[in-house]
N, C-alpha and C positions, 0 to 999 in steps of 0.2 A: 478695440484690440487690447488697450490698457487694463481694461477691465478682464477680459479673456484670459490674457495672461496670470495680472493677479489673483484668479479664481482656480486655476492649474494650479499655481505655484501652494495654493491654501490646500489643495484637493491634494497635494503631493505628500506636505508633510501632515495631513491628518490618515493620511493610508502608510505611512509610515508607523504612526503611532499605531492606530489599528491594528497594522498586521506583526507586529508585536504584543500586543495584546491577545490577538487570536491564538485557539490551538489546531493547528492542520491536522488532518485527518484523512486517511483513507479506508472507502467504502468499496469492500470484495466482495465477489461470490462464491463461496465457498461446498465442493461438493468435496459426499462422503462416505466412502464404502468400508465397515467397518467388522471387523469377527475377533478383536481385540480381547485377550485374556485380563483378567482380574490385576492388576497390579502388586505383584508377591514379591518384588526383587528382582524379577528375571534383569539380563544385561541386554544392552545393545550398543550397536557401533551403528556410526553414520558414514554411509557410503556415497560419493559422487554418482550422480544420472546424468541425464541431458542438461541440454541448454548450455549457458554461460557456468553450468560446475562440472561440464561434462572433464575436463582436464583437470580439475582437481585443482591445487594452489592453492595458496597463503587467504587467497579472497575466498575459494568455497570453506576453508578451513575457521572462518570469521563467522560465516553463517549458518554452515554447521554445528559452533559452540551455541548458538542460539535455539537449534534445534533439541540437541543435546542437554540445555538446561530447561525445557517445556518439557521433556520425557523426566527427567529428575524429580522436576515439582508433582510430577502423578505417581512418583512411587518405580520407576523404571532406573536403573542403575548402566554408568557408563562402562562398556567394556575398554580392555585398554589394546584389542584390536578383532578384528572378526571372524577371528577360529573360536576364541573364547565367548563369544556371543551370542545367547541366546536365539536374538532378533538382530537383523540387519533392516537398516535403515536408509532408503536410497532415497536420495535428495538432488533436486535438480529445481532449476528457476532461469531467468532469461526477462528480458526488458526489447521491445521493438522499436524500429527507427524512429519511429513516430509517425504521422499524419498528420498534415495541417488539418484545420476544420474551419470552418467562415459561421459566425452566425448572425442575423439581421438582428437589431437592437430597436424593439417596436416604443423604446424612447427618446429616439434619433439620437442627438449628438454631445449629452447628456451624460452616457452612461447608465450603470447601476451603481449602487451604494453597498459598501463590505457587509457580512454577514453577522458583524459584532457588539452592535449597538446604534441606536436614534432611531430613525424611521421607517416604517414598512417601504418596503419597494419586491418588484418582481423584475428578471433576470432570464431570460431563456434560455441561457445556460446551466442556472444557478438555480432557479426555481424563486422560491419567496423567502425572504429574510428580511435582516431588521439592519438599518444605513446607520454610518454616520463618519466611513471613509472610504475611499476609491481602492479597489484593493485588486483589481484583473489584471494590472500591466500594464506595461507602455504600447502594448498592443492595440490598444480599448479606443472606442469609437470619443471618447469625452477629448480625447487629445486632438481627433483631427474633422470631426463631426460627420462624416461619412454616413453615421447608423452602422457600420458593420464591427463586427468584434471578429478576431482571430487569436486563433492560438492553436500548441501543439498539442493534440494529446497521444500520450505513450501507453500499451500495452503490457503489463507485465503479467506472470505467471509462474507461479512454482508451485511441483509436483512433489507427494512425499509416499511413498510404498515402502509399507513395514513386512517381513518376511522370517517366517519361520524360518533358523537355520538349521541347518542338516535335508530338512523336508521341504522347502520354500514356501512352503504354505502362506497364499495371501491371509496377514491379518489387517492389513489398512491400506487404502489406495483413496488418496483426497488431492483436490487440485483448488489450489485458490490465483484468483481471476481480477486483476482492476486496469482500473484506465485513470490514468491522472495527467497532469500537465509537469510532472516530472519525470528523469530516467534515471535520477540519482538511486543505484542498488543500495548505499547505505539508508538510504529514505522507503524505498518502498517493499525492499526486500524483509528485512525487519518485519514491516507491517505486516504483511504476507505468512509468514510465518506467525505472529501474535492471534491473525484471524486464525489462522487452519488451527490454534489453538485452543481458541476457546471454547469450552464447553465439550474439548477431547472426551471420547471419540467421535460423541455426538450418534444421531440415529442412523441405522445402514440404511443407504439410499439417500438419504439429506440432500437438499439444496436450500444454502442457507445467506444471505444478505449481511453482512457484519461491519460496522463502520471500527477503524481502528485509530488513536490518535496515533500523531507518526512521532518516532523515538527523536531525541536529537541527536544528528549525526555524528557518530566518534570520531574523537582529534586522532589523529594517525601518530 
């Protein structure tokens, strides 16, 4: 049991160091209907949709600047409200309660090894990567040897439909899609937003796989 202990306590602080060392990352899927004009100056404004922006507030107003400066960097200009706007800009996103998930750990009570460095290992969760610190949680089968791993994972989603004003003419309707073991909005909403951006507009009809590193979250 001395031993048991002392081998925790070593597996603790080298997934410390570890997971410091790591960059997290979130992997969406990204679709994309697109009939977007040439980028000439037109304006836009960002309007609240569904979900967690449906009400508008200081929080969609946070993530909407983020929106607002992806359309800048292509050459899209901010309107300073949406009469005078060319394009409106509807923006909505939302995070779910979660769901436990249980998974069996076919190297009993062991664990897996972080994905940052030392030695091959595979992970049923995780797939295959390279050890050299415990990095799943206090959740993880290494602490109580069971074989079972649990954890939550959360659904997040935001939509973004660009609209011709005056005419409403769809020019963009994309939705991006992930699942992580966090519900932090300043963590995965970001990301969410950085995928449905790259490679704007992308081809009409897209379904695309993007992994995104995640921002670090702003001090309030």
């Amino acid at each position: 049991m001395r031993i048991r202990n002392v081998a925790a306590a070593i597996a603790l602080g080298t997934a410390a160091i570890a997971l410091s060392a790591c960059a997290e990352s979130i992997t969406s899927t990204v679709s994309r209907y697109q009939a977007m004009p040439a980028p000439q100056g037109q304006t836009f404004y960002v309007v609240p949709d569904g979900g967690m922006a449906r009400n508008g507030g200081l929080e969609f107003q946070r993530y909407a600047g983020i929106v607002a400066q992806q359309l800048e960097a292509r050459g899209y200009r901010p309107a300073d409200n949406a009469q005078s706007a060319n394009m409106i800009v509807q923006f909505g996103y939302g995070v779910d309660h979660g769901q436990m998930r249980y998974v069996e750990d076919p190297v009993g009570g062991f664990g897996a090894w972080g994905p940052c460095w030392g030695s091959a290992f595979y992970h049923p969760r995780f797939g295959w990567g390279w050890g050299g610190g415990y990095l799943f949680g206090w959740n993880d089968p290494f602490w109580y040897g069971d074989g079972i791993d649990s954890y939550v994972e959360y659904h997040s989603q935001m939509d973004l439909h660009i609209r011709a004003a005056g005419t409403n003419a769809a020019l963009f309707d994309g939705r991006a899609q992930a699942r992580s073991e966090t519900n932090r909005l300043d963590v995965v909403i970001p990301s969410l937003v950085d995928a449905m951006f790259t490679g704007f507009p992308g081809r009409n009809g897209e379904t695309v796989k993007i992994t995104i590193p995640t921002r670090p979250p702003q001090r309030q």
